[in-house]
Gaussian input, Z-matrix of N, CA and C with variables (Angstrom, degrees):
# hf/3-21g

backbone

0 1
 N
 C     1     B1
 C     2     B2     1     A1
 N     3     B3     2     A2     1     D1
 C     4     B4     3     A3     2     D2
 C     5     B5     4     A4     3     D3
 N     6     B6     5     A5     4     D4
 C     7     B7     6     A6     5     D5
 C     8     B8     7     A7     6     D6
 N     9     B9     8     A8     7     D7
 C    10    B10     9     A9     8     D8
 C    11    B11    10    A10     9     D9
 N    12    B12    11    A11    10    D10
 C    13    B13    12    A12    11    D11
 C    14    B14    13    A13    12    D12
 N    15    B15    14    A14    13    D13
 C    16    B16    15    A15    14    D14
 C    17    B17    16    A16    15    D15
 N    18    B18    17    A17    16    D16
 C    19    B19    18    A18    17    D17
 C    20    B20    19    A19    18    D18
 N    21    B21    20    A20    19    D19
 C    22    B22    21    A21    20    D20
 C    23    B23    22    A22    21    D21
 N    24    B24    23    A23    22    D22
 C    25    B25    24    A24    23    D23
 C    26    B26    25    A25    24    D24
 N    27    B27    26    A26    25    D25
 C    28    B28    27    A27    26    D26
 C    29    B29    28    A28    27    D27
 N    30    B30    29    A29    28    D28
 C    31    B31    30    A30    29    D29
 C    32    B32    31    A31    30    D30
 N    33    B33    32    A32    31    D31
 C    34    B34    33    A33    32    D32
 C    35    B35    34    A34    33    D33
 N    36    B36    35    A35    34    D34
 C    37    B37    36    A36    35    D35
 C    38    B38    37    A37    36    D36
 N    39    B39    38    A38    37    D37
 C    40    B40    39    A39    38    D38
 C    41    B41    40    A40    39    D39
 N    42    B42    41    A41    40    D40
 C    43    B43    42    A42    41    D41
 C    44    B44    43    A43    42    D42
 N    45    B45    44    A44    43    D43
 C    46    B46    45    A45    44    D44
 C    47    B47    46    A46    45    D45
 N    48    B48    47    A47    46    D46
 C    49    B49    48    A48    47    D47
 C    50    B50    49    A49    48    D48
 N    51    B51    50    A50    49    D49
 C    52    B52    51    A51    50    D50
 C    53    B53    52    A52    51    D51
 N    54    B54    53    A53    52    D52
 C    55    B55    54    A54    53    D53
 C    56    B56    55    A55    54    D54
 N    57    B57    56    A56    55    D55
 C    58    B58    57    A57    56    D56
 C    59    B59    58    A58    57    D57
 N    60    B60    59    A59    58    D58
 C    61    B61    60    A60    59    D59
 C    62    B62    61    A61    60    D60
 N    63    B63    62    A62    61    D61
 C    64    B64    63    A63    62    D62
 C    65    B65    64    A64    63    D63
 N    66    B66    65    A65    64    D64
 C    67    B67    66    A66    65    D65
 C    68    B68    67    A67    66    D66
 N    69    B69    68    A68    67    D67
 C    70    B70    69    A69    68    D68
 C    71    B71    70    A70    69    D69
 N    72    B72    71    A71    70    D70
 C    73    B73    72    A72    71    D71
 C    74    B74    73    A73    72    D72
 N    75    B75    74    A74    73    D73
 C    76    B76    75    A75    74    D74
 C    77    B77    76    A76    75    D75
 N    78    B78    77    A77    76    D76
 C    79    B79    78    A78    77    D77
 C    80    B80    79    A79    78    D78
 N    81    B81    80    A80    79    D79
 C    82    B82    81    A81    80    D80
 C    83    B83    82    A82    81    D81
 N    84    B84    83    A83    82    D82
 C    85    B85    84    A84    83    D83
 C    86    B86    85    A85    84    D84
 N    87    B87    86    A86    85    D85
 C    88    B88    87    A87    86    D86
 C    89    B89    88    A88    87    D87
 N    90    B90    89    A89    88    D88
 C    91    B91    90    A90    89    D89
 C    92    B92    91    A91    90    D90
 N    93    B93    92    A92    91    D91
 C    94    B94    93    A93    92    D92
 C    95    B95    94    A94    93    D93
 N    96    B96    95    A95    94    D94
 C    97    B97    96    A96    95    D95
 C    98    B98    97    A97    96    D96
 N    99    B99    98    A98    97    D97
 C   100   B100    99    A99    98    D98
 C   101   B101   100   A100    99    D99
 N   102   B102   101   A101   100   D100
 C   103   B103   102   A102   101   D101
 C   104   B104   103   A103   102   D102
 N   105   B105   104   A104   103   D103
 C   106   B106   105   A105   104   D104
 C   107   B107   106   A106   105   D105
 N   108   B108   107   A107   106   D106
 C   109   B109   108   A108   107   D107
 C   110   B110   109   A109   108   D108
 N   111   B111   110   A110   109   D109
 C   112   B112   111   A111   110   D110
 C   113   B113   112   A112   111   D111
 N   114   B114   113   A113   112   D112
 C   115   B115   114   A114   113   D113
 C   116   B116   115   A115   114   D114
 N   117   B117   116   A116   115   D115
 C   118   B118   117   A117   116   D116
 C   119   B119   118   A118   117   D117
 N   120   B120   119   A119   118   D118
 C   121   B121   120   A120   119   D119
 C   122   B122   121   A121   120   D120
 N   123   B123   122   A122   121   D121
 C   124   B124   123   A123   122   D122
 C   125   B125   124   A124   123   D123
 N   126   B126   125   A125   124   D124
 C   127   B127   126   A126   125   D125
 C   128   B128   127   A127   126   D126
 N   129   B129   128   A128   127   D127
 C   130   B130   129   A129   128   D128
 C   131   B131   130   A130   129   D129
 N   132   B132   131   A131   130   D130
 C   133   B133   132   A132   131   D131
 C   134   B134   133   A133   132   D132
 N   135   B135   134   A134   133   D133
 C   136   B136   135   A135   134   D134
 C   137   B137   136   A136   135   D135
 N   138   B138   137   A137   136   D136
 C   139   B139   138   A138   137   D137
 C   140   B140   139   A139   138   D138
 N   141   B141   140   A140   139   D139
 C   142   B142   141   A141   140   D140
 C   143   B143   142   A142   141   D141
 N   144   B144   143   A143   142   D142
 C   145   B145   144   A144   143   D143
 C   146   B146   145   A145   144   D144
 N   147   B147   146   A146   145   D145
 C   148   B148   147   A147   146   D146
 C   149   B149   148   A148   147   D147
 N   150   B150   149   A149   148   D148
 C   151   B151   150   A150   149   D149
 C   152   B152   151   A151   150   D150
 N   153   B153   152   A152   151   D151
 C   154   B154   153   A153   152   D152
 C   155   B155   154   A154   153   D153
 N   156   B156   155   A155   154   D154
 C   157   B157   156   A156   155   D155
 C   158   B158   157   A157   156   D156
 N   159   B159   158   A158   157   D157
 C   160   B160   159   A159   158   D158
 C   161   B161   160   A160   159   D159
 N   162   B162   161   A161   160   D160
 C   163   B163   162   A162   161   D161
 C   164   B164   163   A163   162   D162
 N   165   B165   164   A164   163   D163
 C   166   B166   165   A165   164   D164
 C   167   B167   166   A166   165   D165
 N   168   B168   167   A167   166   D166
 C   169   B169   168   A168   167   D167
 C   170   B170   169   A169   168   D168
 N   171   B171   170   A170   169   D169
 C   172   B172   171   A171   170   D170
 C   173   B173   172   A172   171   D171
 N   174   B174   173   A173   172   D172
 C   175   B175   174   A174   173   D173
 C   176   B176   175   A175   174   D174
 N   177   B177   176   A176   175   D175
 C   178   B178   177   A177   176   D176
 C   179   B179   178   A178   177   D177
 N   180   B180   179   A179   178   D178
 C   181   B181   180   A180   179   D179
 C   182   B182   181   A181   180   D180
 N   183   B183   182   A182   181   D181
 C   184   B184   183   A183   182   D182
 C   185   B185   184   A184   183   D183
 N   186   B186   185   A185   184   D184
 C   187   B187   186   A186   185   D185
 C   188   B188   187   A187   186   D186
 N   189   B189   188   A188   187   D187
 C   190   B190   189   A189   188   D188
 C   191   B191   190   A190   189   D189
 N   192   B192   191   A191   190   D190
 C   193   B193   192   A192   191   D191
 C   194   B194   193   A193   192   D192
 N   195   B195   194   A194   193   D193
 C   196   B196   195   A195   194   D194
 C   197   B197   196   A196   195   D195
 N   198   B198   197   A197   196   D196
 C   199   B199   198   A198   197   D197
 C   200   B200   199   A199   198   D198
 N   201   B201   200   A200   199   D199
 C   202   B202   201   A201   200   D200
 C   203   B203   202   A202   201   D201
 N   204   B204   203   A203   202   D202
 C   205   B205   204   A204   203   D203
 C   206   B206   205   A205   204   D204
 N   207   B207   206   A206   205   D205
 C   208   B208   207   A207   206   D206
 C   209   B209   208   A208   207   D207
 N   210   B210   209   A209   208   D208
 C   211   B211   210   A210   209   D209
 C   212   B212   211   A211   210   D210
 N   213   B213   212   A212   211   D211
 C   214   B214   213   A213   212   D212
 C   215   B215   214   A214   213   D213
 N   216   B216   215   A215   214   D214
 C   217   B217   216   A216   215   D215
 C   218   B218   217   A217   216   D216
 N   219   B219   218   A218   217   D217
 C   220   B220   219   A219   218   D218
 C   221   B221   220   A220   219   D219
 N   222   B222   221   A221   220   D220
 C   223   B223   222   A222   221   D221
 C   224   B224   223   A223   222   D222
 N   225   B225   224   A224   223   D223
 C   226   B226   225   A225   224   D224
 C   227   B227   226   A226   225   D225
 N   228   B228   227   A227   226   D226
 C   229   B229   228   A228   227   D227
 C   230   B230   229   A229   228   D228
 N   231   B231   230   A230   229   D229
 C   232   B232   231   A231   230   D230
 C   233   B233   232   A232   231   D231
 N   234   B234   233   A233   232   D232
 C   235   B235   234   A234   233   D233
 C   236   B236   235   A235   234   D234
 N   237   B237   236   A236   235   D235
 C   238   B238   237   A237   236   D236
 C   239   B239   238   A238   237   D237
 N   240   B240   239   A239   238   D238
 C   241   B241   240   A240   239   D239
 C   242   B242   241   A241   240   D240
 N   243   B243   242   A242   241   D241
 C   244   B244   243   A243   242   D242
 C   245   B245   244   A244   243   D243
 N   246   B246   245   A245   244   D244
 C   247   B247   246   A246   245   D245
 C   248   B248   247   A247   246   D246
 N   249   B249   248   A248   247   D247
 C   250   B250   249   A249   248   D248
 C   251   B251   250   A250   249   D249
 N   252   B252   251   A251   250   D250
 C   253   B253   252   A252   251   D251
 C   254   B254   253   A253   252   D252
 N   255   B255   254   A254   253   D253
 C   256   B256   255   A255   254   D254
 C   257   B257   256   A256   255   D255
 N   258   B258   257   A257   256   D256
 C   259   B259   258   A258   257   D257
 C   260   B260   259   A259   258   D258
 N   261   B261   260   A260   259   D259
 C   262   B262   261   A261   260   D260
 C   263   B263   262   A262   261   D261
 N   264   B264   263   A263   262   D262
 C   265   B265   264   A264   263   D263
 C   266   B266   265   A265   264   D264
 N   267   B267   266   A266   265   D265
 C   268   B268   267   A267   266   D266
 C   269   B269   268   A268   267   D267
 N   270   B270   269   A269   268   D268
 C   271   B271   270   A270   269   D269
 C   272   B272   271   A271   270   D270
 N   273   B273   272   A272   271   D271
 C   274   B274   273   A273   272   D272
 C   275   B275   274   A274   273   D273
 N   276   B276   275   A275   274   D274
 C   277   B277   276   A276   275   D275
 C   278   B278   277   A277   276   D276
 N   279   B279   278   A278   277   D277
 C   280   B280   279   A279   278   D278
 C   281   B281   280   A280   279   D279
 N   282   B282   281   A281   280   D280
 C   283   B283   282   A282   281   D281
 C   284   B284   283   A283   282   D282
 N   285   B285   284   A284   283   D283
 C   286   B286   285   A285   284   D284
 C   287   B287   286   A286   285   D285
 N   288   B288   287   A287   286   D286
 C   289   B289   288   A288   287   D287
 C   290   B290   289   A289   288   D288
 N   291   B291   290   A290   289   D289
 C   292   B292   291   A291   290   D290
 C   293   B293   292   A292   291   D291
 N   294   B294   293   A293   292   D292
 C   295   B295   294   A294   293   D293
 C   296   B296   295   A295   294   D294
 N   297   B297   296   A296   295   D295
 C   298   B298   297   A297   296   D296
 C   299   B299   298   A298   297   D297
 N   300   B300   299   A299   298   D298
 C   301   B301   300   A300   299   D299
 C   302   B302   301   A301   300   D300
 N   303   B303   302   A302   301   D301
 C   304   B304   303   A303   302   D302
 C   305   B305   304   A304   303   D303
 N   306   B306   305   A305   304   D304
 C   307   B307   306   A306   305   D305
 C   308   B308   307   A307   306   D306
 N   309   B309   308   A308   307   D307
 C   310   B310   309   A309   308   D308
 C   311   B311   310   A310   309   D309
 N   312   B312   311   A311   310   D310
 C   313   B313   312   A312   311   D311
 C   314   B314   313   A313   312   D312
 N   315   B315   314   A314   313   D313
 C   316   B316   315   A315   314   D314
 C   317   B317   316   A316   315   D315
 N   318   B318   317   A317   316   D316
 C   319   B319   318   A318   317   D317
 C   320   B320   319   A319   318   D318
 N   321   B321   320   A320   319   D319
 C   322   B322   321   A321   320   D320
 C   323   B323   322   A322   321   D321
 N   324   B324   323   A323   322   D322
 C   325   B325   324   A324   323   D323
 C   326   B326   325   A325   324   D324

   B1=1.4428
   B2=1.5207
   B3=1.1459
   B4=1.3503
   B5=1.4386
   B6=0.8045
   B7=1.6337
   B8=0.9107
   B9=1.2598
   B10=1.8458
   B11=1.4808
   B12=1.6212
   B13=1.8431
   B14=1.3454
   B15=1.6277
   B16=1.3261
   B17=1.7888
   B18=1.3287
   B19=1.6620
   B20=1.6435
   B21=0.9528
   B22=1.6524
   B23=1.6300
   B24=1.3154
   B25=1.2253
   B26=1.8611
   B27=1.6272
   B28=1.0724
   B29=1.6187
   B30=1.5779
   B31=1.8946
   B32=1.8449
   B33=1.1772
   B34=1.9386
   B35=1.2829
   B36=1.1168
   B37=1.8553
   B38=1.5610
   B39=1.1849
   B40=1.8099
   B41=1.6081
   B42=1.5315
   B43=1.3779
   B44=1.7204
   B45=2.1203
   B46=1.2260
   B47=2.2432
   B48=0.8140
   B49=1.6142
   B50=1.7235
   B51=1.5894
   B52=1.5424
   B53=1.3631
   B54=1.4940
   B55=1.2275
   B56=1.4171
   B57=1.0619
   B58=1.2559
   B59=1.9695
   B60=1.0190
   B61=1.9928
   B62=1.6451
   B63=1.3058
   B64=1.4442
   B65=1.3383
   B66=1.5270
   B67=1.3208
   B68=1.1314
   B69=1.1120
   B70=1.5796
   B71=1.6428
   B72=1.5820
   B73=0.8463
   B74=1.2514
   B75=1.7357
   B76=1.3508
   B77=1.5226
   B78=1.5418
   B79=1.7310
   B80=1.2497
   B81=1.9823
   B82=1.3807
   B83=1.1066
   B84=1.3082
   B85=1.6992
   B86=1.4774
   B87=1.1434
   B88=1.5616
   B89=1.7379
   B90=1.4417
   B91=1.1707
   B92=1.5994
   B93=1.4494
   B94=0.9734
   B95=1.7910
   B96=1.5478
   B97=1.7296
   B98=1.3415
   B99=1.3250
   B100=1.0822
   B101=1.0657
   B102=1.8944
   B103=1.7078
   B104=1.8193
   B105=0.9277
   B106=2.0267
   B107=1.4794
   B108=1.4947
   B109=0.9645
   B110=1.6561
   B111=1.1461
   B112=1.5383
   B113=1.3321
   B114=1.7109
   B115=1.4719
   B116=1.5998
   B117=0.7434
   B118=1.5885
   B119=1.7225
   B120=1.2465
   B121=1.4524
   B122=1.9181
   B123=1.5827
   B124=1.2601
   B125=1.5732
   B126=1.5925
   B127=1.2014
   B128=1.9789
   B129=1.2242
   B130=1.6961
   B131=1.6344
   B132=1.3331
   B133=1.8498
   B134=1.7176
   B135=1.2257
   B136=1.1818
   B137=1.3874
   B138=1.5275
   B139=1.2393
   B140=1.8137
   B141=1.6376
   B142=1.3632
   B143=1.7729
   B144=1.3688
   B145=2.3080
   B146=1.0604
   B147=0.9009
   B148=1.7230
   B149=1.3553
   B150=1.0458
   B151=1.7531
   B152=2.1253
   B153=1.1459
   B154=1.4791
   B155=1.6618
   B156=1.0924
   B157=1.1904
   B158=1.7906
   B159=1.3769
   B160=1.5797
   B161=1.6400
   B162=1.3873
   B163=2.0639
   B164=1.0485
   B165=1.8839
   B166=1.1841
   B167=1.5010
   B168=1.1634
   B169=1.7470
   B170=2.0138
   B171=0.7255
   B172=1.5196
   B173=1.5069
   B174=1.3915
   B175=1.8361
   B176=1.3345
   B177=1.8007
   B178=1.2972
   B179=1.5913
   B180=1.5706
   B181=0.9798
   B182=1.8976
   B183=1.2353
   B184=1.9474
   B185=1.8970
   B186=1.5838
   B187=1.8759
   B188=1.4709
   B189=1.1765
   B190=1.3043
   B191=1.8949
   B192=0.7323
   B193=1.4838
   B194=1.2178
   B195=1.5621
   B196=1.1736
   B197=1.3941
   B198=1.4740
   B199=1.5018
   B200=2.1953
   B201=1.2318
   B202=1.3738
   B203=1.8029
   B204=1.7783
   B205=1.1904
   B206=1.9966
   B207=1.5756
   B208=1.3391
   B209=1.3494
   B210=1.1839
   B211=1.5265
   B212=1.8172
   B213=1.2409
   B214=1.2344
   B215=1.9429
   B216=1.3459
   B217=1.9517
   B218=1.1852
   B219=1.9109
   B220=1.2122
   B221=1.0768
   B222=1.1977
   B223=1.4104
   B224=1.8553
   B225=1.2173
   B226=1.7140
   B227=1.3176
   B228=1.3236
   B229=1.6911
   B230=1.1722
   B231=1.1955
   B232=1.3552
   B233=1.2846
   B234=1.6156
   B235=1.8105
   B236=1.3378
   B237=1.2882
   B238=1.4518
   B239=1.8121
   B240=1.2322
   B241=1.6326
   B242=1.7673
   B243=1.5446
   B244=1.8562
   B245=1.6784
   B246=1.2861
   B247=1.3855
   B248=1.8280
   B249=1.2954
   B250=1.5002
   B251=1.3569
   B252=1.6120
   B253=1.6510
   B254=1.7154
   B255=1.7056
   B256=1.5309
   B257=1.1681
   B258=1.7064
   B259=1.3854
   B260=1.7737
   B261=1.0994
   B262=1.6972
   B263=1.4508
   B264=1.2880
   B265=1.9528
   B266=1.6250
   B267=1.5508
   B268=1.4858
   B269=1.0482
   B270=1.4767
   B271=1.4036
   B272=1.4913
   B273=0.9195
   B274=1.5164
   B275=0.9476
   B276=1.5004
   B277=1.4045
   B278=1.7217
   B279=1.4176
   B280=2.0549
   B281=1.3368
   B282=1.4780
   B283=1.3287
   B284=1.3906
   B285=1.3413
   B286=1.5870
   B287=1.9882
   B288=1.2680
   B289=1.5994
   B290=1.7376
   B291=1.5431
   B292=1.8644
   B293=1.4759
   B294=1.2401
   B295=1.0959
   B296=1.4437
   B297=1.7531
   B298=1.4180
   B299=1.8892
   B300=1.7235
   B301=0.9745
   B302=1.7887
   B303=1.5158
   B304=1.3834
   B305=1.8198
   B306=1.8583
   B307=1.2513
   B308=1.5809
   B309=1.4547
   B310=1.4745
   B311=0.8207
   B312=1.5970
   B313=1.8617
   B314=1.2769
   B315=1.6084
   B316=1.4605
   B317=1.0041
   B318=1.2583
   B319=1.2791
   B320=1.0410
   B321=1.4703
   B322=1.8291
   B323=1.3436
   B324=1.3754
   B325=1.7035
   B326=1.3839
   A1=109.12
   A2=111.88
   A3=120.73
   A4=125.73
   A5=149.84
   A6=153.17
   A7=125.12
   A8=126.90
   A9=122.07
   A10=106.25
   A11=85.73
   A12=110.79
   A13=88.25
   A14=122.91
   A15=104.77
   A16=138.03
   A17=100.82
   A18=113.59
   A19=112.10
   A20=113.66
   A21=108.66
   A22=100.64
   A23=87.86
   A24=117.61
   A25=112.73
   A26=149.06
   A27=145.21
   A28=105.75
   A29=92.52
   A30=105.49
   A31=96.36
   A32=84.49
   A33=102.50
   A34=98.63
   A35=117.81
   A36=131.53
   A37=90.55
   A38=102.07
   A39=105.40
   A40=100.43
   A41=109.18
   A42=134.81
   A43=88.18
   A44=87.74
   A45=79.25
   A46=75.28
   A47=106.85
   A48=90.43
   A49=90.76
   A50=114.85
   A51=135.81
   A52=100.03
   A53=111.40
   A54=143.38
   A55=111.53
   A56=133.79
   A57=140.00
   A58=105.69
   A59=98.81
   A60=116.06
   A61=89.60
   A62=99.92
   A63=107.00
   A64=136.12
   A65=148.98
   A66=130.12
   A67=122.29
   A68=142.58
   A69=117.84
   A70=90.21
   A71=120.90
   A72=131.74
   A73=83.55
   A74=144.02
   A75=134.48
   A76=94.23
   A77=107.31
   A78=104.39
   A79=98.82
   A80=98.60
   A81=117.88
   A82=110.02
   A83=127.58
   A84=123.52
   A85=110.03
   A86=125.33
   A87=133.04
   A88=116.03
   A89=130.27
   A90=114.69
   A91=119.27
   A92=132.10
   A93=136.16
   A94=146.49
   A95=88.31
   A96=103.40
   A97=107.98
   A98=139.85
   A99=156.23
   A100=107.67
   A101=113.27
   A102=118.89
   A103=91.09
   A104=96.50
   A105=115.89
   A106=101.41
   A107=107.40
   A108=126.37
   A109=115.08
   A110=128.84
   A111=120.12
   A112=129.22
   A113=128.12
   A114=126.73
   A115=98.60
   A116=127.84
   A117=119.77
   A118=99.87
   A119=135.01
   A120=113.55
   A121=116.30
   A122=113.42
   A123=101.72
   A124=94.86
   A125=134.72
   A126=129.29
   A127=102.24
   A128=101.21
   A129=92.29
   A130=73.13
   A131=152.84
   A132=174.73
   A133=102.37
   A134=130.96
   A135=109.81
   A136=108.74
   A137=133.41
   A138=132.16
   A139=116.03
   A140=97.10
   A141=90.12
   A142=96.23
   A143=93.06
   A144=100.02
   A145=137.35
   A146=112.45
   A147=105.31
   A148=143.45
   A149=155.08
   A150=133.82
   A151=104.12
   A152=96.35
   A153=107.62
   A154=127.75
   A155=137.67
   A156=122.82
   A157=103.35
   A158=117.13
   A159=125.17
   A160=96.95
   A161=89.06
   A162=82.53
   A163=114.11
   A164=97.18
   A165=118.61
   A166=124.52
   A167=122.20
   A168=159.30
   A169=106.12
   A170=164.22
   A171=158.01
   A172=104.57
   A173=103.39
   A174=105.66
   A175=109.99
   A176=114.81
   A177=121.80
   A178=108.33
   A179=116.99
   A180=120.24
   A181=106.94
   A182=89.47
   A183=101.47
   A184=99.15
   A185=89.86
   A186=86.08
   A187=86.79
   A188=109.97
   A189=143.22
   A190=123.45
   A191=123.71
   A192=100.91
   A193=97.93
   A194=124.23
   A195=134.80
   A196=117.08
   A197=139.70
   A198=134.35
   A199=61.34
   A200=99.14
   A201=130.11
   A202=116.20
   A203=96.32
   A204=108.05
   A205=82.57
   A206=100.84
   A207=135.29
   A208=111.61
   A209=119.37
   A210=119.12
   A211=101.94
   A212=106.86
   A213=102.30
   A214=108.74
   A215=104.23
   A216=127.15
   A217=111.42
   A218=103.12
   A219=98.93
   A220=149.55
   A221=144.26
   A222=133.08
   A223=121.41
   A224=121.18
   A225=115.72
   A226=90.91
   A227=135.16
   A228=134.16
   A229=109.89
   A230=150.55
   A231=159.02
   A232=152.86
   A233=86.63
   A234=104.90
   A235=114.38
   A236=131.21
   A237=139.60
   A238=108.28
   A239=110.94
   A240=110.61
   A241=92.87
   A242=96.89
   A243=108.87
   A244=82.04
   A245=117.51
   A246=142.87
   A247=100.89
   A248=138.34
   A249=162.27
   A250=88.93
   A251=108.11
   A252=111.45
   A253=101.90
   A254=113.81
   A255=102.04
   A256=116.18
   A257=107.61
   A258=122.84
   A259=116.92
   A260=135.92
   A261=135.10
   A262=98.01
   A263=90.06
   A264=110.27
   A265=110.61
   A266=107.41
   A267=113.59
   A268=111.55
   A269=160.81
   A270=154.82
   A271=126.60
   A272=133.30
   A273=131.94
   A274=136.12
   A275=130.51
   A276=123.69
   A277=116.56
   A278=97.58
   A279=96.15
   A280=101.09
   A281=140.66
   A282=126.78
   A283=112.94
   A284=121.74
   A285=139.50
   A286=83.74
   A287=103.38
   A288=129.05
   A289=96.17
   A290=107.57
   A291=115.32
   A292=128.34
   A293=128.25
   A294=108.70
   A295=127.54
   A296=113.14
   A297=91.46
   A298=76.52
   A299=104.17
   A300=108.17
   A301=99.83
   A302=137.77
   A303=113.23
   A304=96.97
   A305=95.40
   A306=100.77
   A307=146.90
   A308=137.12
   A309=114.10
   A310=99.65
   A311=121.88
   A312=116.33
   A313=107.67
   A314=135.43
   A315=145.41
   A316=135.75
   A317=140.66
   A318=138.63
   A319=126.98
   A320=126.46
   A321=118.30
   A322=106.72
   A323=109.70
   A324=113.12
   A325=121.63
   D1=143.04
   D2=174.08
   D3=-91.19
   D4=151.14
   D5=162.03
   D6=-115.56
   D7=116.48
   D8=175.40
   D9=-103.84
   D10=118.46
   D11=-162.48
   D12=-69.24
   D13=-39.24
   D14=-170.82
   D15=-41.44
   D16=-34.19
   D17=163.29
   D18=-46.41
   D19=-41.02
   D20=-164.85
   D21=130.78
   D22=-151.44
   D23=-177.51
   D24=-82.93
   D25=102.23
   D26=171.22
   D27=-21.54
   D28=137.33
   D29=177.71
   D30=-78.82
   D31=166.96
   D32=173.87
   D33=-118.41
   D34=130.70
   D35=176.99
   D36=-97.33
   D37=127.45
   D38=158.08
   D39=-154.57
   D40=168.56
   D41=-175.27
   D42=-75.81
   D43=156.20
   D44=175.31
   D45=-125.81
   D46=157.77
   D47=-175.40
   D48=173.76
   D49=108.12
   D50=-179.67
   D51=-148.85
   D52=160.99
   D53=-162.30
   D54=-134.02
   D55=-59.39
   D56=-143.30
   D57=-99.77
   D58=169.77
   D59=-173.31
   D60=-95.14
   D61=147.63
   D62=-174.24
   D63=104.86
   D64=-170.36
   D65=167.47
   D66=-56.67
   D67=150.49
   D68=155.23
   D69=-133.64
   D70=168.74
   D71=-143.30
   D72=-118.40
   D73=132.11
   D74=171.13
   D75=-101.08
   D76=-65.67
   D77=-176.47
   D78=-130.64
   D79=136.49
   D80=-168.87
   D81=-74.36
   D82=158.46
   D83=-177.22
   D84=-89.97
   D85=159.27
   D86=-174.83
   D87=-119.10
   D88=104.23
   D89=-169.79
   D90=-19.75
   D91=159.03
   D92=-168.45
   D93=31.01
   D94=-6.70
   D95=-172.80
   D96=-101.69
   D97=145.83
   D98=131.07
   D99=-33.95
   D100=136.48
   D101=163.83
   D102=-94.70
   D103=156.55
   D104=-179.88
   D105=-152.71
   D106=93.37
   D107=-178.67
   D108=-70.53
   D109=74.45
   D110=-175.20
   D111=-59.98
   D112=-34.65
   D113=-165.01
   D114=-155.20
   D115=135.31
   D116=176.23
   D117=-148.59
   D118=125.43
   D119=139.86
   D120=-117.97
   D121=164.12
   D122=-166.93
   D123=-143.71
   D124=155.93
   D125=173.56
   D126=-110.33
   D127=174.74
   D128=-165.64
   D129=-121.68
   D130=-164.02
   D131=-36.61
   D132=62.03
   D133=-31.72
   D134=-179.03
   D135=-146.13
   D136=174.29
   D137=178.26
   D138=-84.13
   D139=123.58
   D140=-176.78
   D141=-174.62
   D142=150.39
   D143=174.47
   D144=-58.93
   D145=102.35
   D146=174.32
   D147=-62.17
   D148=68.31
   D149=-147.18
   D150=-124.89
   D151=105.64
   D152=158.75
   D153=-33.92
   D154=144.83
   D155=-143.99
   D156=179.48
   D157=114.61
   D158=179.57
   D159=-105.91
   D160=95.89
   D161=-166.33
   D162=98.79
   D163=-135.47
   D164=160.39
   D165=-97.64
   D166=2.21
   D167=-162.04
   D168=-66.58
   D169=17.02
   D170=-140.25
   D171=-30.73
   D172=116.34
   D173=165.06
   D174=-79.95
   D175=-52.69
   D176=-175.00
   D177=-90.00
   D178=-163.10
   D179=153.92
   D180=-122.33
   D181=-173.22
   D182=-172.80
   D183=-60.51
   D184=123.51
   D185=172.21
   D186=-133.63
   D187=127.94
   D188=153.95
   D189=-24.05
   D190=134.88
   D191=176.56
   D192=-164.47
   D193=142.60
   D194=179.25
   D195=-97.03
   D196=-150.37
   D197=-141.87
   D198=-112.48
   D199=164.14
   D200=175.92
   D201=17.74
   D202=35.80
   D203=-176.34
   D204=-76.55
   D205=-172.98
   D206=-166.17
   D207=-138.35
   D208=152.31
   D209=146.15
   D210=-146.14
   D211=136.75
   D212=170.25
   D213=-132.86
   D214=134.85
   D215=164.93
   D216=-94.95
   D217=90.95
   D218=153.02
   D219=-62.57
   D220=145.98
   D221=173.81
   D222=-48.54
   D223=123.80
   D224=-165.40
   D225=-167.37
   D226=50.33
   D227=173.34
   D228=49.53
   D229=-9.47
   D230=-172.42
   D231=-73.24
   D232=10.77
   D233=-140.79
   D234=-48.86
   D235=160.47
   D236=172.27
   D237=-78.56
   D238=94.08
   D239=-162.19
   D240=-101.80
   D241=157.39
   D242=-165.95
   D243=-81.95
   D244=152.51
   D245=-179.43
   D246=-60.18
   D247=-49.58
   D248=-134.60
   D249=-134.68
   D250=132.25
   D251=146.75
   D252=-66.05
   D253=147.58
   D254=175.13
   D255=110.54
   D256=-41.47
   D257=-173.62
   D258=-56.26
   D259=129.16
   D260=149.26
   D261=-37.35
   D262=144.19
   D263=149.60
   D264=-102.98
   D265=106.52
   D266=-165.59
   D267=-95.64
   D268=145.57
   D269=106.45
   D270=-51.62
   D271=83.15
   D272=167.24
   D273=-58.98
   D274=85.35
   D275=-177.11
   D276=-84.59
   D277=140.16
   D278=177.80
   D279=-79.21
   D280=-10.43
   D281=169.61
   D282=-139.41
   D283=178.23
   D284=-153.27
   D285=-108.83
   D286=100.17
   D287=-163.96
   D288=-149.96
   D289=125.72
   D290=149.14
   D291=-45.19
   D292=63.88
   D293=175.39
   D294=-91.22
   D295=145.17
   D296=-156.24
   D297=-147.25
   D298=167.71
   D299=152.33
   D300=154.40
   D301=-152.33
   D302=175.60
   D303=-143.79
   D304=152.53
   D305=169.41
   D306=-113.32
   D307=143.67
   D308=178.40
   D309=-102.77
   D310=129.93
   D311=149.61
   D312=-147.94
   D313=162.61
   D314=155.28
   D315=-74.61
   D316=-178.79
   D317=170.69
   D318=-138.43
   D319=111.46
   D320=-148.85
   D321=-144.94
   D322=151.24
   D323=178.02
   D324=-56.95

């Protein structure tokens, strides 16, 4: 197989799939590396806030979301990167809602 280094560094596909009110942790942080969140989409089951989060740090602000609302991050060079090498990539939900759906991001110095 070939690789074209030119891209960077290979994305990591993982689930994004929480339950509970509060932080939840989507991708764990890795001493010294940056998370760079490239593409993510997620579905909500019930009505409740969303707010992005490097830590305890806010990337986003509060977005609203209703029962089987969506949000989807396209890919556009842009990624949503954690504030701290080290840092979690958090989702905060204001209520105890299914959220599910899957994410790409890297991990870089």
């Amino acid at each position: 197989m070939i690789v074209d280094a030119t891209l960077g560094p290979r994305s990591i596909q993982a689930p994004i799939s929480f339950s509970a009110a509060g932080d939840n942790i989507v991708v764990a942080g890795v001493a010294g590396m940056y998370v760079k969140v490239l593409q993510f989409f997620l579905v909500l089951d019930g009505t409740s806030i969303l707010t992005f989060k490097s830590n305890a740090s806010l990337i986003s602000g509060p977005m609203s979301m209703l029962a089987n609302g969506s949000i989807v991050l396209d890919y556009i060079q842009l990624p949503l990167q954690t504030v701290s090498p080290g840092d979690n990539f958090v989702i905060n939900s204001s209520n105890a809602v299914n959220v599910g759906g899957v994410i790409w991001y890297i991990l870089a110095p």
